[in-house]
C-alpha positions as CSV (number, residue, x, y, z in Angstrom):
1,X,-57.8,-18.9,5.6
2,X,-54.7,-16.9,4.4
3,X,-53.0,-20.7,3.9
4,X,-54.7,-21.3,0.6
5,X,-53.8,-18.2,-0.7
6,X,-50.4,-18.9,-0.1
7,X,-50.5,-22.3,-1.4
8,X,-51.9,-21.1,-4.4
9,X,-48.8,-18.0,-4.9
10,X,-46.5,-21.0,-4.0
11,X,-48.0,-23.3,-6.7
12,X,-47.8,-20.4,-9.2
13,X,-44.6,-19.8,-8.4
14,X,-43.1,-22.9,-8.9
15,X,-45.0,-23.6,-12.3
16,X,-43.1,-20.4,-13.1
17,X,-39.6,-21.0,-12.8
18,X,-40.3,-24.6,-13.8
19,X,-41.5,-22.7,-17.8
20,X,-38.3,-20.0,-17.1
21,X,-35.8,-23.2,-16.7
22,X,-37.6,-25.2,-19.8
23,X,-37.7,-27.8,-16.8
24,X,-39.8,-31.2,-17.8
25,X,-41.5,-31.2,-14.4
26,X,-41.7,-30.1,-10.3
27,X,-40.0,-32.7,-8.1
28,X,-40.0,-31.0,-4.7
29,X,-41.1,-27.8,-2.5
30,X,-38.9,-27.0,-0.2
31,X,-40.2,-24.4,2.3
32,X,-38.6,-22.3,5.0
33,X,-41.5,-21.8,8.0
34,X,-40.6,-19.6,11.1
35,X,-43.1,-20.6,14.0
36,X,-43.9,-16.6,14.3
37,X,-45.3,-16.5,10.6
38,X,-48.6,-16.6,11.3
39,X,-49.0,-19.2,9.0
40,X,-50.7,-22.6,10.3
41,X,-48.1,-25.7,9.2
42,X,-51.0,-28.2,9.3
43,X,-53.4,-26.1,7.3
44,X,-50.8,-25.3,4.6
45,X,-49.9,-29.0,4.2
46,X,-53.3,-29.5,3.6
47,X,-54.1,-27.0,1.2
48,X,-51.2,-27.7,-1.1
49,X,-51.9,-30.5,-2.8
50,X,-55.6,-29.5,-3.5
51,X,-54.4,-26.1,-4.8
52,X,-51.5,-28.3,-7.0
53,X,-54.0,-30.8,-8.3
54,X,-54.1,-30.4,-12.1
55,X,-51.1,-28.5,-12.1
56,X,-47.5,-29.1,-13.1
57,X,-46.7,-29.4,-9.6
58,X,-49.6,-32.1,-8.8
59,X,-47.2,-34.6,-8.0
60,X,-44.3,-32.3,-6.5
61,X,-43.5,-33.0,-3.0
62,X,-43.9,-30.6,-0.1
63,X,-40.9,-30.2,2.7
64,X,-41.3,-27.7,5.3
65,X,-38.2,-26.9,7.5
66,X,-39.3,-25.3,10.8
67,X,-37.7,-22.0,11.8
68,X,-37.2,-21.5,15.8
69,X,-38.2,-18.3,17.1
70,X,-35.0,-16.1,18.4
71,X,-35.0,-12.6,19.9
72,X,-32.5,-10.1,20.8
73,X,-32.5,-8.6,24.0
74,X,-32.6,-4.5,23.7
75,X,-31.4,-4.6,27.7
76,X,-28.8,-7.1,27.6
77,X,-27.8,-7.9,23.9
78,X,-27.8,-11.5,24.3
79,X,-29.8,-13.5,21.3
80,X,-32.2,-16.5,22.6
81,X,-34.7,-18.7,22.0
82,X,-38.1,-17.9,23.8
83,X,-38.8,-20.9,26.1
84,X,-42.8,-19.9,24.9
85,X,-44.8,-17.9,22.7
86,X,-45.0,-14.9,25.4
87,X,-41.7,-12.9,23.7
88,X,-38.6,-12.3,26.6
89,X,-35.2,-12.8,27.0
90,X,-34.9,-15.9,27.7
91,X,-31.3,-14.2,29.9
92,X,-32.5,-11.6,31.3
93,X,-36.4,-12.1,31.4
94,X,-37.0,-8.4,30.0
95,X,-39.7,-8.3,27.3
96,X,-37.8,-5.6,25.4
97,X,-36.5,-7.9,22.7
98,X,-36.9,-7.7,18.8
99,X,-37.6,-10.8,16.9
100,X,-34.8,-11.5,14.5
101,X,-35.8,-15.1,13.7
102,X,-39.0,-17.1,12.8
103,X,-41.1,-14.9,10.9
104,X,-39.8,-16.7,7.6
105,X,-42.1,-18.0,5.0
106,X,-39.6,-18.7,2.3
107,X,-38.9,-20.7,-0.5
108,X,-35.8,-22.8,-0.1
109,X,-35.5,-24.5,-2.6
110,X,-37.4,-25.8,-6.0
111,X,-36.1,-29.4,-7.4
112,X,-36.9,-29.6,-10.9
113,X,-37.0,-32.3,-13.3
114,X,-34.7,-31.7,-16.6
């Protein structure tokens, strides 16, 4: 399960800029999640707060925001949504498309306490 490994690199992460910014404590996690990233929302959310227990970030918060899918279509140029997971221009219908959104697994955004 490739979740706790990234809850874990999360947690470290934020312990770490929390020391950098001489910070007092983690408030919130704010997390970008595109529904391509391979990465299980329910699972992560589940991990977290074992991986964060006895850390500085025990009591931080977890938000996820949910990246869409989008493709652009090679044949027509038009950006869309996929209706479903099976990748096509949603215009069109050709399957020659290149994701350009909702791989992300990103950090948004780290509240700290001061």
């Amino acid at each position: 399960m490739h979740e706790l490994s990234l809850a874990t690199a999360l947690v470290e992460q934020a312990v770490r800029i929390k020391n950098e910014q001489k910070a007092s404590g983690i408030v919130s996690i704010t997390l970008r999640l595109g529904r391509l990233s391979g990465v299980n929302r329910e699972a992560f959310t589940s991990v977290f707060p074992l991986v964060a227990e006895g850390t500085e970030a025990e009591h931080a918060t977890l938000a996820i925001e949910e990246v869409e899918a989008e493709v652009t279509c090679d044949a027509c140029g038009k950006t869309t949504k996929p209706e479903r997971m099976f990748l096509h221009c949603s215009a069109c219908g050709s399957t020659r498309v290149r994701i350009t959104a909702g791989r992300d697994f990103m950090v948004k955004s780290i509240e700290l306490k001061t």
